[in-house]
C-alpha atoms as one frame of an Amber mdcrd trajectory, in Angstrom:
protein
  80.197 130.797   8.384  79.587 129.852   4.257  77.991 126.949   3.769  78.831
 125.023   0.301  75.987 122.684   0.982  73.197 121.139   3.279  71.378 118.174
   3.554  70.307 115.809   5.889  72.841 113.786   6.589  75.691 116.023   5.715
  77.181 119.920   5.649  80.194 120.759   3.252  81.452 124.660   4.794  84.311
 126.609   5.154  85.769 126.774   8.461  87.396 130.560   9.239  91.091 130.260
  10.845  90.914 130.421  14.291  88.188 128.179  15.014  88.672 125.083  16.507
  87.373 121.702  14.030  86.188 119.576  16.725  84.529 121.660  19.200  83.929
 125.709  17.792  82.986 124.670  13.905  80.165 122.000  15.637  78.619 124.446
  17.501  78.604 127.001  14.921  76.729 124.955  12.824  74.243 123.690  15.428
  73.383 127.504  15.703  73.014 127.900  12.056  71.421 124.915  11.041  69.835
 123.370  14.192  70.179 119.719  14.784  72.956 117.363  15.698  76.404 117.621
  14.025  79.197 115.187  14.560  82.833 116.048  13.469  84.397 113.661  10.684
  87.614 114.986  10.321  90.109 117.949  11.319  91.629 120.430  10.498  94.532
 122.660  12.400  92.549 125.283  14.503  95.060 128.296  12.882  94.054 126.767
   9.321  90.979 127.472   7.619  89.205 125.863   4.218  86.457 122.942   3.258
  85.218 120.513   5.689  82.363 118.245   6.147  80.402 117.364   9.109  77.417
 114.226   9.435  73.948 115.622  10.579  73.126 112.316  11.960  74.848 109.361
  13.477  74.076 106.884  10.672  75.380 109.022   7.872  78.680 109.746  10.662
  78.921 106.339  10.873  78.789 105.853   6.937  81.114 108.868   5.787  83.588
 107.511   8.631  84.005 104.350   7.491  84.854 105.657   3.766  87.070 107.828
   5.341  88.798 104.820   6.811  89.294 102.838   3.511  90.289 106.311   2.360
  87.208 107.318  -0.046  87.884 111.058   0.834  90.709 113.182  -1.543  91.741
 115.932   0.726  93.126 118.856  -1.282  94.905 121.653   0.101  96.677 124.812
  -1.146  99.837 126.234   0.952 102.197 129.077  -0.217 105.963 128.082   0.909
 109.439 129.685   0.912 111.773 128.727  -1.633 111.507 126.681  -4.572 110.800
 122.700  -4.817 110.442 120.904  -7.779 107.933 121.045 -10.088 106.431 117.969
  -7.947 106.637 115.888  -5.760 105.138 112.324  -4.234 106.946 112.321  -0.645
 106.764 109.009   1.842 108.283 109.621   5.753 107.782 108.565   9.298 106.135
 110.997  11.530 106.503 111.229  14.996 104.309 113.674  17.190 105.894 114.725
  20.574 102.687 115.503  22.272 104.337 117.736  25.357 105.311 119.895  22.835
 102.239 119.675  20.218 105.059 119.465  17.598 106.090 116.656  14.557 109.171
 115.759  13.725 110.412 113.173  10.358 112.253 109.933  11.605 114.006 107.390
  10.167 113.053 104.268  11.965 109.714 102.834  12.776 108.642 102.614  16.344
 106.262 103.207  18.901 104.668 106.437  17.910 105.700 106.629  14.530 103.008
 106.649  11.340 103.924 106.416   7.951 102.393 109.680   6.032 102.227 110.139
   2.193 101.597 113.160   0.150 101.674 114.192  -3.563 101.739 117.971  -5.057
 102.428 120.121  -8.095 103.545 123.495  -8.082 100.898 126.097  -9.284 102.956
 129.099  -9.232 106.390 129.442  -8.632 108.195 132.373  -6.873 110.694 133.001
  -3.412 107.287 131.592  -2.371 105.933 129.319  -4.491 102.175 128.368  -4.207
 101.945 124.228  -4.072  98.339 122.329  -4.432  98.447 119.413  -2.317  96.775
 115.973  -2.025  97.145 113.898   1.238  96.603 110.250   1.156  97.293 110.127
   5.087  95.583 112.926   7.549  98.696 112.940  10.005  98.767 115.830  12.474
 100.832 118.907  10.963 101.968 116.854   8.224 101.838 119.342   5.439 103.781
 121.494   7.114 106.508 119.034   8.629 107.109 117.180   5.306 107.753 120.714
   3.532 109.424 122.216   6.300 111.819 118.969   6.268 112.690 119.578   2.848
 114.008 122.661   3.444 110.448 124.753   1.941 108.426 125.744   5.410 105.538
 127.274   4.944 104.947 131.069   5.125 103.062 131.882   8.356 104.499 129.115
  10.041 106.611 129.889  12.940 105.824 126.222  14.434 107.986 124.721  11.654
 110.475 127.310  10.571 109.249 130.302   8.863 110.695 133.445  10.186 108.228
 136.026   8.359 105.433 138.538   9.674 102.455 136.225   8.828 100.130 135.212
  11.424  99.297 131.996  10.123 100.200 129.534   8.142  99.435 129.764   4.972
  97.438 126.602   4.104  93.914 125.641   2.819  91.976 122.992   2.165  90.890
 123.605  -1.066  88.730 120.724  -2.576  87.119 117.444  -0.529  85.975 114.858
  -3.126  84.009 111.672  -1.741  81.653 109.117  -2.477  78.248 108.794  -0.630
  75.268 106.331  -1.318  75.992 105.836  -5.201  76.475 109.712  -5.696  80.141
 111.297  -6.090  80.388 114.568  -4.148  82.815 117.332  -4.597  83.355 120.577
  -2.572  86.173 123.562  -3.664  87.101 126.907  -2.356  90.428 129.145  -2.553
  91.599 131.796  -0.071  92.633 134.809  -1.426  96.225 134.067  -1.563  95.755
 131.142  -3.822  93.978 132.803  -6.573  96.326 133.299  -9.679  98.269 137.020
  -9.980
């Protein structure tokens, strides 16, 4: 697994698809770095790109709480059928069915239901067009739900209305940006598919 960087009370990496954030990527980087590791945040286990993890419970308790007041810009990259505007800054009500590990945009608030926001900007257009993404709320599948909504799935993703070959979803977290003890941190990587043709 690459490591972006290491200290000792925090690991920035890039977590392959296929791993799981909250119980593979942890022990993966016990092995490789020794020590404890506690899991901040998440990511989908069939998407891959930057996370960080604490090394100790203080600096988990820390980097949580920032997380909370929402200190942490979440980047991602997705490619996505069709063509949306040139941008976009979209509000809705999410509701996760949890029988059927699926999300669905509602219209009315109730039990259940959180409000998730996103803004992006379309980096390369195209029959699919390659969006960079910043989440202000880390709702389950919302990236792809609010896109799929809209009419713009994303390729890969059978979960939410693609109907191509791909195996995933195409979707990344690209850059984590964060504050930590008076020092700004940023972390960036881009799968192949995002680099510009």
């Amino acid at each position: 697994m690459k490591i972006l960087y290491s200290d000792r009370d925090f690991v920035a990496c890039i977590k392959p698809v296929g791993l799981d954030a909250e119980q593979d990527m942890p022990a993966q980087l016990k092995t490789q770095l020794g020590g404890e590791v506690f899991t901040l945040h998440r990511l989908d286990k069939n998407v891959g790109g930057v996370m960080i993890y604490a090394r100790n419970k203080q600096a988990a308790a820390e980097l949580s709480a920032g997380i909370a007041r929402g200190d942490m810009v979440k980047e991602y990259l997705a490619v996505v059928h069709g063509n949306p505007p040139a941008e976009g800054d979209w509000e809705d009500l999410l509701f996760k069915d949890g029988r059927k590990n699926k999300v669905f945009v509602v219209k009315r608030q109730r039990a259940g239901v959180k409000a998730a926001r996103l803004t992006y900007q379309v980096v390369r257009p195209g029959e699919e067009t390659l969006v960079r993404i910043r989440l202000y709320t880390g709702r389950s599948h919302q990236i792809r739900v609010q896109f799929s909504s809209r009419g713009f799935p994303l390729v890969g993703d059978h979960k939410y209305g693609s109907r191509d070959v791909a195996t995933a979803p195409k979707l990344f977290s690209c850059c984590i940006t964060f504050p930590y003890r008076g020092q700004t941190y940023q972390f960036a990587a881009e799968p192949e598919w995002g680099r510009e043709q």
